[in-house]
N, CA, C and O of each residue as an XYZ file, in Angstrom:
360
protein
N     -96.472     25.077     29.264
C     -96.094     24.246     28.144
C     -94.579     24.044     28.165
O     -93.860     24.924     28.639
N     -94.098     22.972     27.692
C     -92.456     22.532     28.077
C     -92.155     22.972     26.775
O     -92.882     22.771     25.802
N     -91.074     23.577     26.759
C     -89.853     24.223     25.668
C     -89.305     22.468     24.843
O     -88.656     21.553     25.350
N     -89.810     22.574     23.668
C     -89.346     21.223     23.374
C     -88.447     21.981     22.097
O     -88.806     23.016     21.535
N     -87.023     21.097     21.746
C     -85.782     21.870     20.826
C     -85.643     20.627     19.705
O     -85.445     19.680     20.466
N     -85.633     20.229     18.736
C     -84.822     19.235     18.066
C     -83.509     19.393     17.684
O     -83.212     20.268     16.870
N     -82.969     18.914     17.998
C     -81.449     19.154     17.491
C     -80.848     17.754     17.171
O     -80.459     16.966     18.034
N     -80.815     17.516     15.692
C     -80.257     16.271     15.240
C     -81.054     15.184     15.412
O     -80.661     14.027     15.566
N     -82.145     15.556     15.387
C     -83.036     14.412     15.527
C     -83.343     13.819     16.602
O     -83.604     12.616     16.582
N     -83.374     14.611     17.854
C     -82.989     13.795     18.682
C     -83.633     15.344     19.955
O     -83.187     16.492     19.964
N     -84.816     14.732     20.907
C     -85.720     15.529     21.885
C     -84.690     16.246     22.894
O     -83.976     15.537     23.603
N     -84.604     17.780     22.968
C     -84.198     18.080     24.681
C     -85.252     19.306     24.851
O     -85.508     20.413     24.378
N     -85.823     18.116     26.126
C     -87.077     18.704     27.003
C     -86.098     19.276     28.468
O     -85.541     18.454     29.195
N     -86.038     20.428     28.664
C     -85.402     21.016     29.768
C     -84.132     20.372     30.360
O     -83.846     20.085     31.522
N     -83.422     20.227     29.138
C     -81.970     19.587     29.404
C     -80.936     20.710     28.756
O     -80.910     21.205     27.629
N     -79.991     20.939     30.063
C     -78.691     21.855     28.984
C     -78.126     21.066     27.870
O     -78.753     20.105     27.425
N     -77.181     21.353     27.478
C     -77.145     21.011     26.015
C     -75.550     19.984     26.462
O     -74.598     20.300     27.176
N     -75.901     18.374     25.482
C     -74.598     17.286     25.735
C     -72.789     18.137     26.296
O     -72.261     19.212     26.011
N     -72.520     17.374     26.862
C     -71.329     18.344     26.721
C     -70.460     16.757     27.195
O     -70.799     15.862     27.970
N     -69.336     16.923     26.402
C     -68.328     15.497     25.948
C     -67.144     15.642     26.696
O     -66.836     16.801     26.973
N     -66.294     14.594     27.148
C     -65.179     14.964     27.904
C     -64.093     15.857     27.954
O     -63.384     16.322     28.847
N     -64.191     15.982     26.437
C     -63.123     17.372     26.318
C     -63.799     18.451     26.723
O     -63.078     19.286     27.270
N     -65.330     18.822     26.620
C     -65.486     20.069     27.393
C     -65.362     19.650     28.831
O     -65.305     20.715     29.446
N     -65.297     18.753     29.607
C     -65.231     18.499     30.908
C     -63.641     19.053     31.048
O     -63.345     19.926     31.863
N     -63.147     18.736     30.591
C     -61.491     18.553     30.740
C     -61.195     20.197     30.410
O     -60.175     20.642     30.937
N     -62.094     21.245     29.488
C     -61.208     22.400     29.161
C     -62.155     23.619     30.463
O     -61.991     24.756     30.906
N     -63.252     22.348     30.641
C     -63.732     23.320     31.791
C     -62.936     23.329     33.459
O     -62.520     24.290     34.106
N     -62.941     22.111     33.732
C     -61.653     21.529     34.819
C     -60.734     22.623     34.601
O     -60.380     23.367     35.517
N     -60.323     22.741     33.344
C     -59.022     23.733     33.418
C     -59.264     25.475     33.904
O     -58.665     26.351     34.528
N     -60.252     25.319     33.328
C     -60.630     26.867     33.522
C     -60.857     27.055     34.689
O     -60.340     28.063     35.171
N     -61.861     26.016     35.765
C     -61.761     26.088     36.834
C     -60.574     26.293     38.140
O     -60.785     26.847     39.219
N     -59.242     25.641     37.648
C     -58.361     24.934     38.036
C     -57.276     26.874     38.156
O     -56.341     27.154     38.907
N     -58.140     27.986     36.823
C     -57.534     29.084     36.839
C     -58.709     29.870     37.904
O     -58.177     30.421     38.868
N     -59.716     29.943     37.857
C     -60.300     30.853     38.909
C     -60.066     30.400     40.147
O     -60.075     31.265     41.023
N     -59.743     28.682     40.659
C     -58.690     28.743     41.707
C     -58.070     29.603     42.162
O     -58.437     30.207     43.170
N     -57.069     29.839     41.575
C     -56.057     30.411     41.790
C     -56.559     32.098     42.128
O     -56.590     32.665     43.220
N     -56.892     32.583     40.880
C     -57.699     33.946     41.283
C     -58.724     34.182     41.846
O     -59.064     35.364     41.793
N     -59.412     33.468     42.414
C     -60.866     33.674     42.526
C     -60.323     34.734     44.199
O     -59.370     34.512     44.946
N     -61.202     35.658     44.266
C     -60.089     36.522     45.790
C     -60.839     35.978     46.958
O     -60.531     36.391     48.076
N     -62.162     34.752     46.768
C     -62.931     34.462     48.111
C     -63.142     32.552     47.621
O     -63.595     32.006     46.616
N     -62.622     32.095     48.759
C     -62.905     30.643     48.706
C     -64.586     30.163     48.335
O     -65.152     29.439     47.516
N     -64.980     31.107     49.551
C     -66.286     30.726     49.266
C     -67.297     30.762     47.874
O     -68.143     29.985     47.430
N     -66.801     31.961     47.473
C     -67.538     31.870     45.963
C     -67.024     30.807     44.778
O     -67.777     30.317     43.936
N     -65.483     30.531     44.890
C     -64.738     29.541     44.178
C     -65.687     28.588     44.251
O     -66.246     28.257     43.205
N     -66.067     27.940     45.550
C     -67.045     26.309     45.488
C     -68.055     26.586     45.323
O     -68.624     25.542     45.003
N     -69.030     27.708     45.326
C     -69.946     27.939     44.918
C     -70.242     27.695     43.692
O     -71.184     27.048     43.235
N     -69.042     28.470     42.952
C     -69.162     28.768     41.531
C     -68.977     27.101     41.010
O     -69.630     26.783     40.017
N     -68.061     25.998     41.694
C     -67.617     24.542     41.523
C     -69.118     23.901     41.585
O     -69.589     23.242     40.658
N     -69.866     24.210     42.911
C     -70.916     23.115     42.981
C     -72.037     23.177     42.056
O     -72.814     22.258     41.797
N     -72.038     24.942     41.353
C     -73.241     25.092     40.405
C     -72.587     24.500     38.853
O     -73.349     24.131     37.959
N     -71.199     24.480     38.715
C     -70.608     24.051     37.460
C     -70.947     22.358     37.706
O     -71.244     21.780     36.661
N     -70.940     21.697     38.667
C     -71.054     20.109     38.885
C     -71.809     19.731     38.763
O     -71.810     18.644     38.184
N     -73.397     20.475     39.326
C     -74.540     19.939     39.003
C     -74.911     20.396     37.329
O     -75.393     19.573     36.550
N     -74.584     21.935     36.895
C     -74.847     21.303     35.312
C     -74.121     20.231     34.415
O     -74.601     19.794     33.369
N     -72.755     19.811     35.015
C     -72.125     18.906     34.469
C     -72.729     17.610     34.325
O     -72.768     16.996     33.259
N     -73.264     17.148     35.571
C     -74.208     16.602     35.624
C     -75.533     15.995     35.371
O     -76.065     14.887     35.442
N     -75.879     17.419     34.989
C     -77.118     17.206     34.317
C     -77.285     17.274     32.916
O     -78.310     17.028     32.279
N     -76.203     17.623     32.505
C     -75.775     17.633     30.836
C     -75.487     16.203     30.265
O     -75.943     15.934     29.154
N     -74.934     15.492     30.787
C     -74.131     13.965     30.730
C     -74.168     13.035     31.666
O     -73.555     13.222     32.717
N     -74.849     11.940     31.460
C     -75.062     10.977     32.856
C     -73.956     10.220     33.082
O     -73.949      9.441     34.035
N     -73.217     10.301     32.509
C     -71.824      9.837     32.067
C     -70.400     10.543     32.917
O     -69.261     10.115     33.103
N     -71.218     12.029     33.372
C     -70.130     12.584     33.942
C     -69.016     12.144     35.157
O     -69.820     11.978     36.075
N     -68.308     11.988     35.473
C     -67.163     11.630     35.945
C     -66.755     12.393     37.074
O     -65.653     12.892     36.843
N     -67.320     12.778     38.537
C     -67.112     13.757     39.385
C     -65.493     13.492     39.707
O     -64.601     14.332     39.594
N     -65.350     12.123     40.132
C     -63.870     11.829     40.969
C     -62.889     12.375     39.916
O     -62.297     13.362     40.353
N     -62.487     11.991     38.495
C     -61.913     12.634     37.366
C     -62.391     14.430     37.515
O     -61.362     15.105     37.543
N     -63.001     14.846     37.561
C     -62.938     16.232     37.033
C     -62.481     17.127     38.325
O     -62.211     18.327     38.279
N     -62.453     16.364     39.389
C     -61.791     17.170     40.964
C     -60.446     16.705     40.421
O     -59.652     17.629     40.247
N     -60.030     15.553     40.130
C     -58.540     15.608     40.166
C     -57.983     16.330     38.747
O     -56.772     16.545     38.684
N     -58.743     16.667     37.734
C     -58.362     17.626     36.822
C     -57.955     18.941     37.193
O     -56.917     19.565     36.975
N     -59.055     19.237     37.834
C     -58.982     20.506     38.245
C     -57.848     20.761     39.720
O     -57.226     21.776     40.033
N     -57.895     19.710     40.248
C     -56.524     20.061     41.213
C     -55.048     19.741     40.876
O     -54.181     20.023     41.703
N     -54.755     19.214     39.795
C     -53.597     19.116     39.128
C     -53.291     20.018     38.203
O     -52.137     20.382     37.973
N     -54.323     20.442     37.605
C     -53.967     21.763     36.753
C     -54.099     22.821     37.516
O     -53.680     23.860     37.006
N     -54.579     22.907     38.656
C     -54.399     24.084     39.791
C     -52.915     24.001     40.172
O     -52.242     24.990     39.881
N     -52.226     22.853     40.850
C     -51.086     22.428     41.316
C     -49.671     23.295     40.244
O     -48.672     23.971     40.489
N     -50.468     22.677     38.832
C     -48.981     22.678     37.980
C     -49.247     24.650     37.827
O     -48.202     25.274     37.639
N     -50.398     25.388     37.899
C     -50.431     26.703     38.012
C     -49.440     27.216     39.283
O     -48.318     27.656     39.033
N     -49.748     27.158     40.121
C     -49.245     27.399     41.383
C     -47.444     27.356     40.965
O     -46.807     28.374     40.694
N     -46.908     26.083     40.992
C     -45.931     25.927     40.344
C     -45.565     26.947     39.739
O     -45.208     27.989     40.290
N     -45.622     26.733     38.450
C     -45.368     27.977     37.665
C     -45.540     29.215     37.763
O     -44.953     29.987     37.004
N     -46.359     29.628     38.694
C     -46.582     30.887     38.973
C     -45.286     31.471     40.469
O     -44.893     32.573     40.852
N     -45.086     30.406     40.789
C     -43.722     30.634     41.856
C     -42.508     30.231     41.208
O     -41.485     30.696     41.709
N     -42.375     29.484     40.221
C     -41.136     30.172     39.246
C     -40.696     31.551     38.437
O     -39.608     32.096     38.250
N     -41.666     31.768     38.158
C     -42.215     33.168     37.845
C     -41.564     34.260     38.524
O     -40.667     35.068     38.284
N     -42.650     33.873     39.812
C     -42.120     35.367     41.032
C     -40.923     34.966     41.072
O     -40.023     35.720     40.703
N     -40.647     33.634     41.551
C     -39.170     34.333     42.551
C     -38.070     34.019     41.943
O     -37.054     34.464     42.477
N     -37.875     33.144     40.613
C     -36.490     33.193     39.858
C     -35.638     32.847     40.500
O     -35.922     32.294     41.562
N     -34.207     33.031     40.116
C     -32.747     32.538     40.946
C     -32.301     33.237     40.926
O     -32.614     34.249     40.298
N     -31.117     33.057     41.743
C     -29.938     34.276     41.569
C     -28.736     33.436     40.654
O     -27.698     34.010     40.324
């Protein structure tokens, strides 16, 4: 039997739940930080391609080309800042 939910009047039959550009954009960001830390590449895109397809499947609307360049510009401006950080001036 299918899990049927109403929420607002409105059917989700085995759908994650809407998610709007600002969660795209604060998730990009978050992504854009396990970049940086994540200690194995490979799990980083792992963890990217399973976040893309629920993005995906949440919003048909979703925006792949926008949310790679979110997430690599807010990776970029990390990086940045994180080497002002370390190495300072004399």
């Amino acid at each position: 039997m299918q899990q049927v939910t109403r929420t607002a009047n409105k059917l989700l039959i085995n759908r994650p739940p809407y998610m709007t550009r600002q969660h795209f954009i604060m998730l990009a960001d978050e992504l854009a930080h396990d970049k940086v830390y994540y200690g194995s590449p490979i799990s980083y895109h792992e963890k990217l391609e399973r976040m893309i397809t629920y993005c995906q499947a949440s919003n048909p609307k979703f925006n792949l080309s926008s949310f790679k360049t979110r997430i690599n510009e807010t990776y970029t401006k990390l990086i940045n800042e994180l080497g002002k950080k370390v190495g300072g001036t004399i």
